[in-house]
Backbone as a printed PyTorch tensor [residue, N CA C, xyz], in Angstrom:
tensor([[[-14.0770,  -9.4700,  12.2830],
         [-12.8090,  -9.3730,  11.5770],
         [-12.8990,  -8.2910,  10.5100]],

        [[-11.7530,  -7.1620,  10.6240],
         [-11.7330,  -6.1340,   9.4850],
         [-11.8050,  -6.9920,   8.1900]],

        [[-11.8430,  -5.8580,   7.3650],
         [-10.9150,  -6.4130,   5.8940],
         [-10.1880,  -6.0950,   6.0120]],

        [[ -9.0380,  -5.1160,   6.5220],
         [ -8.1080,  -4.3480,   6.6450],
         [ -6.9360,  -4.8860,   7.8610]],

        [[ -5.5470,  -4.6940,   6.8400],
         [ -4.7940,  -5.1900,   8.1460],
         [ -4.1360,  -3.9440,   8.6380]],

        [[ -3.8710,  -2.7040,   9.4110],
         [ -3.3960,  -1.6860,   9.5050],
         [ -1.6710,  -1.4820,  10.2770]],

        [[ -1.2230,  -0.8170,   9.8790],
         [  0.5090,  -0.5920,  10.4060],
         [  0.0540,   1.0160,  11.0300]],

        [[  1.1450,   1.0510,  12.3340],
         [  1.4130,   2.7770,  12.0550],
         [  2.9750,   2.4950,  12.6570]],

        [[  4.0140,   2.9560,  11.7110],
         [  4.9300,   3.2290,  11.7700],
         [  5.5220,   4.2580,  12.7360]],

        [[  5.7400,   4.4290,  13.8640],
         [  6.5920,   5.1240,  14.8950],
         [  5.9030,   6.7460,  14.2430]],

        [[  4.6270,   6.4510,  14.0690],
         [  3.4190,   7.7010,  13.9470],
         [  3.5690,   8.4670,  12.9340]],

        [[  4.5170,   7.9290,  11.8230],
         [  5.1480,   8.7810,  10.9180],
         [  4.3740,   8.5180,   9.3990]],

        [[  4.1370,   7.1480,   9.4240],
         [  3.4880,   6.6070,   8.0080],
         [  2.7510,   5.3410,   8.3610]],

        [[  1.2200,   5.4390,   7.8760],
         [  0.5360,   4.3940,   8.2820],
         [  0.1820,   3.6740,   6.9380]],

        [[ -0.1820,   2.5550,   7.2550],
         [ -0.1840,   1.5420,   6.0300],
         [ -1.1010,   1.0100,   5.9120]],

        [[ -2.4720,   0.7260,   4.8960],
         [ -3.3710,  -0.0790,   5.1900],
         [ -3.5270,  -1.6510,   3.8860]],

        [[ -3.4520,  -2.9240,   4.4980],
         [ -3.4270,  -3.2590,   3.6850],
         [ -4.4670,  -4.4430,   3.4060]],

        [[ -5.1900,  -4.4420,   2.3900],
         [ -6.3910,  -5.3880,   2.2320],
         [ -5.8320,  -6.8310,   2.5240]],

        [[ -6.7530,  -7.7630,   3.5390],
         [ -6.7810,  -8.6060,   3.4830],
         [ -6.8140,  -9.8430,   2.5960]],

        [[ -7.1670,  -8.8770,   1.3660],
         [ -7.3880, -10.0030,   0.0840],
         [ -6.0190,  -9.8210,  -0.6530]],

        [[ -5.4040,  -8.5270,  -0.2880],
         [ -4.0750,  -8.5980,  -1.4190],
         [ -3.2950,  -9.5280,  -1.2620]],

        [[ -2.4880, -10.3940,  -2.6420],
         [ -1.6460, -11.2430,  -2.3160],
         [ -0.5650, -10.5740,  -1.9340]],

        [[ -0.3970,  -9.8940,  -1.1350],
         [  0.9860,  -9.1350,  -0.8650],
         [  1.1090,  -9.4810,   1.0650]],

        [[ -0.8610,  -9.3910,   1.1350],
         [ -0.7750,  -8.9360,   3.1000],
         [  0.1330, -10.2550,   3.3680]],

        [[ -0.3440, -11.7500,   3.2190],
         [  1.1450, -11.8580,   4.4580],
         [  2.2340, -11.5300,   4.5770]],

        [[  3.4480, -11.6850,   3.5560],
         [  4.3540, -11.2280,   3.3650],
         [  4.4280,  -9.4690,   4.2570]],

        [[  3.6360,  -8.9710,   3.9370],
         [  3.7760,  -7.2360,   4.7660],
         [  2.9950,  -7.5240,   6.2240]],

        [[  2.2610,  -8.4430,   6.5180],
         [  1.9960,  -8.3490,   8.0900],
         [  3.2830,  -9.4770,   8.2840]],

        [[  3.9250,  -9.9820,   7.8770],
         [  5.5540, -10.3760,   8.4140],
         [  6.6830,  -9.4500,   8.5250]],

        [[  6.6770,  -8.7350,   7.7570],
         [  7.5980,  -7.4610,   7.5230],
         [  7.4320,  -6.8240,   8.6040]],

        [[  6.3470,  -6.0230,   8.6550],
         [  5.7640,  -5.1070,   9.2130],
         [  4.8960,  -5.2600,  10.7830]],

        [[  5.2680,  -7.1100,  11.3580],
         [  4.6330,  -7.1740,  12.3720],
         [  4.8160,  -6.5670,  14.0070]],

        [[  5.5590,  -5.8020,  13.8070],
         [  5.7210,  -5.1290,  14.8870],
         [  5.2930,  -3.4770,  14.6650]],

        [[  4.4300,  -3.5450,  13.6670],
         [  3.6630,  -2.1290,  13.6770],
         [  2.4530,  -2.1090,  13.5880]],

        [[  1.7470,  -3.2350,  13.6210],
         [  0.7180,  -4.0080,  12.9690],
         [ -0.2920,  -3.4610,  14.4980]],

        [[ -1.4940,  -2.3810,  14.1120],
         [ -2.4660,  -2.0820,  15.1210],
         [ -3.5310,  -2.9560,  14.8370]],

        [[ -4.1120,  -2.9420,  16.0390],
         [ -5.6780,  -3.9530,  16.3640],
         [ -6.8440,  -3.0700,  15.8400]],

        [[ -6.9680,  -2.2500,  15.2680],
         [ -7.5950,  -1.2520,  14.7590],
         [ -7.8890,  -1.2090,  13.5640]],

        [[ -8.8690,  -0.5660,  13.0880],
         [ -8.9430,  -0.2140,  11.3050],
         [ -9.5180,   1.0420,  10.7820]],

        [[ -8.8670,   1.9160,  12.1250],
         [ -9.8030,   3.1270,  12.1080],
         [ -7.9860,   4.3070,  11.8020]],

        [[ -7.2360,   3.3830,  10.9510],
         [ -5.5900,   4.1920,  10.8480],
         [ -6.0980,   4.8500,   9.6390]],

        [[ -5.6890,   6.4370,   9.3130],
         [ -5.8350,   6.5600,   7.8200],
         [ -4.9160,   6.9350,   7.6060]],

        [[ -4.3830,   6.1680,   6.7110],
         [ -3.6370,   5.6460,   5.5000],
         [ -2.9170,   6.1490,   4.9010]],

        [[ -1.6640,   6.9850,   5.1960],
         [ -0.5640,   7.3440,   4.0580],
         [ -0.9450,   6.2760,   2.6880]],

        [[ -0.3820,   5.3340,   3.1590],
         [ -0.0220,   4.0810,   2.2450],
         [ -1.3350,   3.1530,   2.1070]],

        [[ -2.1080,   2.4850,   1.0880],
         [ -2.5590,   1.6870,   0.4860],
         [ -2.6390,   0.2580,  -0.3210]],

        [[ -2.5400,  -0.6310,   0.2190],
         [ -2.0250,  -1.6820,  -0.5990],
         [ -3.9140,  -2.6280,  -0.8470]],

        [[ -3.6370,  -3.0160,  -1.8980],
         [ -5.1650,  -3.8980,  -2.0610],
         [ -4.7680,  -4.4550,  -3.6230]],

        [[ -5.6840,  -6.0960,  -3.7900],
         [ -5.1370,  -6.6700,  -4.8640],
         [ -5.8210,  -6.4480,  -5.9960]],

        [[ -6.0700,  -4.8640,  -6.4180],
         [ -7.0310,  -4.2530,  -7.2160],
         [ -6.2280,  -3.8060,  -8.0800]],

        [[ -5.8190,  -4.1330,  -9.4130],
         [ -4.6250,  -3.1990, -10.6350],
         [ -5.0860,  -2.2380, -10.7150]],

        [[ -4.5570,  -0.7630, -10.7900],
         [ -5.0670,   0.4170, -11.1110],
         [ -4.2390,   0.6420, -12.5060]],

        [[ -4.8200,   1.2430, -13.3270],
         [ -4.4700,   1.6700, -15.3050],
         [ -3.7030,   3.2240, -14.7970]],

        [[ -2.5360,   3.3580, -14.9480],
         [ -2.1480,   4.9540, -14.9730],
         [ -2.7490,   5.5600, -16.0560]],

        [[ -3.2770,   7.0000, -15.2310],
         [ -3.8590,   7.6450, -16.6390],
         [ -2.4580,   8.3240, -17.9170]],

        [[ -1.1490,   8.4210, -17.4690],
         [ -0.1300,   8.9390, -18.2320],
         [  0.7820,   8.9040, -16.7220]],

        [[  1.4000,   7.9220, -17.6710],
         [  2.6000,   7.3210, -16.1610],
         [  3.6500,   7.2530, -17.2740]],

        [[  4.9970,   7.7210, -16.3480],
         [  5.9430,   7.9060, -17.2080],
         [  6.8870,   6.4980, -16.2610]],

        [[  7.6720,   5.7430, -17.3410],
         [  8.0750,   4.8180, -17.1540],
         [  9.8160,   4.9240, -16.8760]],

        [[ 10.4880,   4.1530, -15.9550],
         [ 11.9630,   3.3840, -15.3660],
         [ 11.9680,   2.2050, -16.0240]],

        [[ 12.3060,   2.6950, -17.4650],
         [ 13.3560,   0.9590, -17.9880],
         [ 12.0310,   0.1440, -18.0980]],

        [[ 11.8890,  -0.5390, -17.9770],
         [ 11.0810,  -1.7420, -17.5440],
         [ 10.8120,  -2.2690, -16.3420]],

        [[ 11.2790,  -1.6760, -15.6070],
         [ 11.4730,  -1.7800, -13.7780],
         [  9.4810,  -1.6300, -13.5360]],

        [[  9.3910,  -0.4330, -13.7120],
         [  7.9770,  -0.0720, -13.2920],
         [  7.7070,   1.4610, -13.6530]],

        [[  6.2200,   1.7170, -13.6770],
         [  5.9340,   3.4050, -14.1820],
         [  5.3080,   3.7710, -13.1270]],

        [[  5.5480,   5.3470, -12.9760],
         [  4.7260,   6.4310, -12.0300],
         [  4.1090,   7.1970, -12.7590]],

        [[  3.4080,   7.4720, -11.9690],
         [  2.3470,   9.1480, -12.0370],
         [  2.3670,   9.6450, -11.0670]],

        [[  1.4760,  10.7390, -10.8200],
         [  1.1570,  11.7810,  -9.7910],
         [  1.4610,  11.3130,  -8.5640]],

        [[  0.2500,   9.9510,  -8.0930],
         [  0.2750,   9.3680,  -6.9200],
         [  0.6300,   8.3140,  -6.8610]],

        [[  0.9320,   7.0700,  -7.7830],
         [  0.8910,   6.0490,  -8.2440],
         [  2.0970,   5.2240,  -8.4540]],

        [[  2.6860,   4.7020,  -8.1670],
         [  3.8160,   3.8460,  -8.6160],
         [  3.2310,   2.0380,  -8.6170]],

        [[  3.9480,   1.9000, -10.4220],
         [  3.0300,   0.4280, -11.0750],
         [  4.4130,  -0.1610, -10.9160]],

        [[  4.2720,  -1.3960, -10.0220],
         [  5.5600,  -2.6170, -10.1120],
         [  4.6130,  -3.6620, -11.2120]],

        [[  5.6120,  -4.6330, -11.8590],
         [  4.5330,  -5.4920, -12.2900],
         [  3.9450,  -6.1760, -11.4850]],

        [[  3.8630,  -6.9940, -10.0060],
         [  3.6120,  -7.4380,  -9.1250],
         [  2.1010,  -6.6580,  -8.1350]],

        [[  2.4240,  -5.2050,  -8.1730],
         [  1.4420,  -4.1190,  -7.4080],
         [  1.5950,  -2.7230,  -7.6790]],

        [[  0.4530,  -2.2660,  -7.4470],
         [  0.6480,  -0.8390,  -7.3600],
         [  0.3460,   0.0730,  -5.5840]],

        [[  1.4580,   0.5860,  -5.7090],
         [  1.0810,   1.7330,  -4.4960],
         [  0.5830,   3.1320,  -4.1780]],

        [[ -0.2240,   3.1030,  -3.8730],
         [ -1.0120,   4.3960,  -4.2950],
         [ -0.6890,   5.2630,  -3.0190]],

        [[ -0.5250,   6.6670,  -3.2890],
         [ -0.4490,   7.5630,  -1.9250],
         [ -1.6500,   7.8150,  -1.7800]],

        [[ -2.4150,   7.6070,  -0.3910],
         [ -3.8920,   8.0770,  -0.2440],
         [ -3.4460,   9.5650,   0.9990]],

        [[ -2.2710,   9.7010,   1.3440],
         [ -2.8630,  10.8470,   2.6370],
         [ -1.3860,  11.7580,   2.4570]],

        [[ -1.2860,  12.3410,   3.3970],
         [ -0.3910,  13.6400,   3.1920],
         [  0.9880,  13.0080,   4.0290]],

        [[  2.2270,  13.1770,   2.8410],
         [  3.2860,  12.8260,   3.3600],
         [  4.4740,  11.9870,   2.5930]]])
């Protein structure tokens, strides 16, 4: 068994998301009809239940802050890992 649950979206944006995040069931429900047997997808998208600190993230209201690659919900952060 991976750690990894992987998506590839109609080849356009792939998704990888840790098995430990409290987010994967909810996104392998969403997302179960993109959901590969594989763990060898790399990764537009990143999800894992690890908080990342923006180094200078500029903030929306109270909604949530970005940076470069980074967008902070209070719930998760999504990180861009690949080109796109």
């Amino acid at each position: 068994m991976t750690e990894w649950t992987s998506f590839d979206v109609h080849g356009l944006v792939s998704v990888q998301v840790s098995r430990a995040a409290p987010a994967e069931p909810q996104l392998r429900l969403m997302l179960a009809l993109f959901e590969v047997g594989r763990s060898d997808v790399t990764p537009v998208v990143t999800v894992t239940g690890r908080p990342v600190s923006p180094a200078a993230a500029a903030y929306a209201e109270t909604a949530y802050r970005y940076d470069t690659g980074d967008v902070h919900l209070p719930w998760a952060t999504v990180t861009r890992t690949g080109h796109g």
